[in-house]
C-alpha positions as CSV (number, residue, x, y, z in Angstrom):
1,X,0.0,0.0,0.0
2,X,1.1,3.3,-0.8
3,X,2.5,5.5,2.1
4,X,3.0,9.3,2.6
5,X,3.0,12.3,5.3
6,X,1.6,11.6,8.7
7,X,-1.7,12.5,10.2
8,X,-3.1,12.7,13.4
9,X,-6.4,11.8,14.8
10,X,-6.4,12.1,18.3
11,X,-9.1,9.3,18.6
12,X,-7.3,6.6,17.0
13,X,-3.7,6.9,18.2
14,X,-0.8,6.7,15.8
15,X,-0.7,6.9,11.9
16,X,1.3,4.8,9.6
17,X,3.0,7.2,7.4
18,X,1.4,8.0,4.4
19,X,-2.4,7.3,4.9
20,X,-3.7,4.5,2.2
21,X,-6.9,6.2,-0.1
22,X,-9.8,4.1,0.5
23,X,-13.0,3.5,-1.2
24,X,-15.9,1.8,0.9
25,X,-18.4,-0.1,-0.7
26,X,-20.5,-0.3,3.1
27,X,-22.1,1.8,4.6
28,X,-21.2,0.7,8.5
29,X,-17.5,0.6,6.9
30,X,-17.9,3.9,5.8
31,X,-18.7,5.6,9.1
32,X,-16.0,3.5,11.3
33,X,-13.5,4.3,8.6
34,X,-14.7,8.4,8.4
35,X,-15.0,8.8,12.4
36,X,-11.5,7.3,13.0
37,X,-9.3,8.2,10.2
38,X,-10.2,11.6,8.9
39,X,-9.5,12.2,5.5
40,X,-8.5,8.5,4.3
41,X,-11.8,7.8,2.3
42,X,-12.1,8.8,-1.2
43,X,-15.1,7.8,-2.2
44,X,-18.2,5.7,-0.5
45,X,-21.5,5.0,-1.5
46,X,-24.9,6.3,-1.8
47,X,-25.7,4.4,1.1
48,X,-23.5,5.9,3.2
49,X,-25.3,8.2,5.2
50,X,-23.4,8.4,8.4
51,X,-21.5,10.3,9.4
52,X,-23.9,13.4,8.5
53,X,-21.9,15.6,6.1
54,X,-18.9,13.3,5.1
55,X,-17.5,15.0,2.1
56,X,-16.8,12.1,-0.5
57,X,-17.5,11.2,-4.0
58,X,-20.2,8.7,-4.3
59,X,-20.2,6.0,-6.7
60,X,-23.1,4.4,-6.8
61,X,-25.3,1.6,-5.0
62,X,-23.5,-1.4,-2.7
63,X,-25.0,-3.7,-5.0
64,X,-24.5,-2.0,-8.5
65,X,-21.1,0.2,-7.9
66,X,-19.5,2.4,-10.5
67,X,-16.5,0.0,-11.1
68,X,-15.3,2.1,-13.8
69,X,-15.4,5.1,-11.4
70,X,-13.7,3.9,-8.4
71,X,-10.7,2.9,-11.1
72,X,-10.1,6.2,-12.0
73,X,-9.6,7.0,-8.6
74,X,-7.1,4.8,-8.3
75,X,-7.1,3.7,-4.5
76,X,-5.1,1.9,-2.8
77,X,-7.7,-0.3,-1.2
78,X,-11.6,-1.0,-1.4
79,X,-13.0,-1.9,1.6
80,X,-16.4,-4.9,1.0
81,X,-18.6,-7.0,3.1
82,X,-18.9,-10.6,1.7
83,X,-23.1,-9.8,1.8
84,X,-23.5,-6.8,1.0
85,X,-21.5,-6.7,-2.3
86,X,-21.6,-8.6,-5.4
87,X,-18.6,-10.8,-6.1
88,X,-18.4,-9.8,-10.2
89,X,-18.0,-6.1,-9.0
90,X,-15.0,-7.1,-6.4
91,X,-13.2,-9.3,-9.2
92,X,-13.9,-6.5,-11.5
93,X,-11.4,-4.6,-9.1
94,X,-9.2,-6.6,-8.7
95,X,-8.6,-7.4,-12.5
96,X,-7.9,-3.6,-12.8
97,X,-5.2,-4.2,-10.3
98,X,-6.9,-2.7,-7.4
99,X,-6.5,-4.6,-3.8
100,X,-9.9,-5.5,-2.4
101,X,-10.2,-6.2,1.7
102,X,-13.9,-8.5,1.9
103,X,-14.8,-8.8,5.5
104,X,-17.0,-11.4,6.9
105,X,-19.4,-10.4,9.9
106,X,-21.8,-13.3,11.0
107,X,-22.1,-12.0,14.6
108,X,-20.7,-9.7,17.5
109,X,-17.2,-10.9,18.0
110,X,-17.0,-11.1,14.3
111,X,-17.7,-7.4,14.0
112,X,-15.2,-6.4,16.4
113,X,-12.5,-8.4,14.9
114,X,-13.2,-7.3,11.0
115,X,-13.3,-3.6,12.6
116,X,-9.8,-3.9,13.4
117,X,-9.1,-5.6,10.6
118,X,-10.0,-3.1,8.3
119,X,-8.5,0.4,10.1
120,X,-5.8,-1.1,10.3
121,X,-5.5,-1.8,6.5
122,X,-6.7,2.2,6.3
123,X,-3.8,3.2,8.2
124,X,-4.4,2.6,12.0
125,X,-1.7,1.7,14.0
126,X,-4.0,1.5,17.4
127,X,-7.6,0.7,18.3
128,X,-9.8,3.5,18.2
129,X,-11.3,4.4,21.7
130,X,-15.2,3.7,20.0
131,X,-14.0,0.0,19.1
132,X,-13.0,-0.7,22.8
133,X,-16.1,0.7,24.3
134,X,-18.0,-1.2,21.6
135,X,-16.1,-4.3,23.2
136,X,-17.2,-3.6,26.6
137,X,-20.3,-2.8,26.0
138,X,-21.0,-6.6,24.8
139,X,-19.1,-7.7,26.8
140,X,-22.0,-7.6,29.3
141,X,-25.1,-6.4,27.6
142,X,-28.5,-5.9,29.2
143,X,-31.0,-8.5,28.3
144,X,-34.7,-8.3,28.7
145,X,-35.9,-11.2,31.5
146,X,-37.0,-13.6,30.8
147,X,-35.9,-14.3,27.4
148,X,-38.2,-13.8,24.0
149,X,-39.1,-15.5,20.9
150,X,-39.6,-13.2,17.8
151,X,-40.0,-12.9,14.3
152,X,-37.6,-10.2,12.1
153,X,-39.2,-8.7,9.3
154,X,-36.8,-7.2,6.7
155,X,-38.6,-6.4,4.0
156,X,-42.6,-6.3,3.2
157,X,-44.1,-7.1,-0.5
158,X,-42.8,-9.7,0.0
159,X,-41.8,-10.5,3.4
160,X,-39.0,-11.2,4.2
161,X,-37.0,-12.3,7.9
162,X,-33.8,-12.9,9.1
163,X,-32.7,-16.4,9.1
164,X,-29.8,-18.2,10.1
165,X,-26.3,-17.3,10.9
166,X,-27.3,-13.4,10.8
167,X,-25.2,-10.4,12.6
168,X,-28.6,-8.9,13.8
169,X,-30.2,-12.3,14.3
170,X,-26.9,-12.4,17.2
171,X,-26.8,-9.1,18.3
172,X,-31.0,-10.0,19.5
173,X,-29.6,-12.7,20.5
174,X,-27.4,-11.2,23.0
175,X,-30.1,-9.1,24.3
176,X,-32.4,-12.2,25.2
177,X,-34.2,-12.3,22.0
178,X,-34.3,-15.8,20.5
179,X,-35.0,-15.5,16.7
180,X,-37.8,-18.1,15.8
181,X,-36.0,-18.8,12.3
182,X,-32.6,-18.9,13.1
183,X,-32.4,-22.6,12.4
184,X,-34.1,-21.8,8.4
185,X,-32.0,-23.2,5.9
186,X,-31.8,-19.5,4.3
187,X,-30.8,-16.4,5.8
188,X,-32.8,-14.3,5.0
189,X,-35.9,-16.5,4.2
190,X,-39.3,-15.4,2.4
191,X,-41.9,-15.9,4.7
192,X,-46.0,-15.7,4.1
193,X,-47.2,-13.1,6.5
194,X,-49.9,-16.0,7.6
195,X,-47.1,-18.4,8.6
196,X,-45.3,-15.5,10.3
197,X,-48.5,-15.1,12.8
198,X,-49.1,-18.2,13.1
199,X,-45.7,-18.9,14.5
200,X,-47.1,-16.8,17.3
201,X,-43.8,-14.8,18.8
202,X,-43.9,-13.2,21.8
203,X,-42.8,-10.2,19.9
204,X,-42.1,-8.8,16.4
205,X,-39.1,-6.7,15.8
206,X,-39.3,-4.1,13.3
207,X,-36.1,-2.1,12.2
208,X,-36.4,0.4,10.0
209,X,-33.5,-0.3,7.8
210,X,-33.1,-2.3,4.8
211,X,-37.0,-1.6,4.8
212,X,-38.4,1.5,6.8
213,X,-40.8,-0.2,8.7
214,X,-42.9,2.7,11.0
215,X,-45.9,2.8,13.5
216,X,-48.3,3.2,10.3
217,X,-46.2,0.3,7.9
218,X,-45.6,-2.9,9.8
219,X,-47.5,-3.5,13.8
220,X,-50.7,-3.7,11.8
221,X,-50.1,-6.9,10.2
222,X,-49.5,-8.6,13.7
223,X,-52.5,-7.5,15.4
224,X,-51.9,-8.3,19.4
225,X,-48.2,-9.5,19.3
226,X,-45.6,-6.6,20.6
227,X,-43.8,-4.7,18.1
228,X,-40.4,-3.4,18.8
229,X,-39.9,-0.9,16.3
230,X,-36.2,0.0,16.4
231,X,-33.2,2.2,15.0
232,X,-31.8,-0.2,11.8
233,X,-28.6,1.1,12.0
234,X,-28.1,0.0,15.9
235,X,-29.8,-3.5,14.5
236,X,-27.5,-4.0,11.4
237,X,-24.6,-2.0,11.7
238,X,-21.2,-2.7,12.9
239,X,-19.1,0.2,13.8
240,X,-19.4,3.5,16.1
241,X,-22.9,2.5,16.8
242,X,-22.1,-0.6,18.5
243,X,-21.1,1.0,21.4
244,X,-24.5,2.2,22.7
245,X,-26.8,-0.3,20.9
246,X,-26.9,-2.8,23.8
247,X,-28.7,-0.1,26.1
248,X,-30.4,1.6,23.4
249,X,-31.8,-1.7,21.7
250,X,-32.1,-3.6,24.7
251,X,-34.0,-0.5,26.4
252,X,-36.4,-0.8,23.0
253,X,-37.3,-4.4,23.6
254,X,-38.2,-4.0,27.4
255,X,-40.4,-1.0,26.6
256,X,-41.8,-3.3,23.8
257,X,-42.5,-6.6,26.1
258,X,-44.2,-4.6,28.8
């Protein structure tokens, strides 16, 4: 990777010399790599709305980037998540010579492993002071009593729920929410809404992110279950905001139960 001048970001600790330019293809990427090393990323995508403001070129969706855009760049490193991008695009990269980091997040200590991972490859020499309150926060997170089944709508029209071997499906999880298809052979399976009620959860959790489920879109298909509905991004996203979602989510799915 290429190298230059040092910066300083008092948040992070030391610099490597020279910081690497980045492009990030995910949004949760995006915001760890913005909030720790100011000034590496290039480019991200549409998606990437946090943090407010960042200052980048955008090059399209995490499922249809502007390969030929992020060539002419010519970073040192594209940052990917092994779901949330399509292989042809990363081998499109690569082919053009670029060096493409794909991270693989299937749960909590996953996410706080790939974080490292990755700002390091962007130029970190230490562990940013968000990562290790992230770390202690799940280390011991609150957890509704006693524990809860529940259904995860994703998408509506047509549903769709997390499955198996999900990041949000453990972060729930780890809050004393038992997800009632975590064992379906798909992860994110299509379900009929009338097999979804029937299944009878003790509560339905409603993020609004991939889908923006709201009071008006979403509890009136399960008429007398609980509906959570909750921040996405605290839900489905791994970086700064894993250091409050325990008590934020897990205050949501009390509230929600009572």
């Amino acid at each position: 990777m290429a190298r230059g001048t040092t910066v300083d970001a008092p948040t992070t600790g030391e610099r490597r010399p020279r910081d690497p330019r980045v492009v990030s293809l995910v949004p949760s990427l995006t915001e760890a790599g913005a909030v720790s090393l100011p000034g590496v990323l290039v480019a991200a995508t549409d998606w990437c709305t946090h943090p407010a403001g960042l200052d980048v070129e955008r090059i399209g969706g995490t499922k249809n980037p502007d390969v030929d855009a992020v060539v002419r760049l010519a970073p040192d490193l594209v940052v990917a998540n092994e779901e949330e991008n399509r292989e042809p695009d990363l081998a499109a990269l690569r082919r053009a010579g670029i060096e493409v980091l794909v991270t693989e997040v299937r749960d909590v200590p996953g996410a706080l492993r790939e974080l490292d991972r990755v700002l390091r490859a962007c130029g970190a020499r230490g562990r940013p002071r968000w990562l290790d309150a992230a770390e202690a926060a799940w280390a011991e997170p609150p957890a509704p009593v006693p524990r809860r089944s529940a259904v995860v709508p994703v998408w509506r029209r047509p549903w769709m729920v997390l499955g198996r071997d999900t990041f949000a499906g453990d972060v729930l999880a780890r809050l004393g929410v038992d997800n009632l298809y975590a064992a379906h052979e798909d992860r994110y399976p299509r379900v009929p809404l009338d097999e979804l009620t029937a299944a009878a959860p003790d509560l339905v959790v409603l993020p609004d992110e991939p889908y923006r489920f709201t009071p008006d879109d979403g509890p009136e298909s399960f008429p007398g279950t609980p509906c959570a509905l909750i921040d996405g991004r605290l839900l489905t996203w791994y970086g700064p905001s894993m250091a409050e979602a325990p008590e934020r989510l897990g205050g949501a799915l009390r509230a929600a139960g009572r």
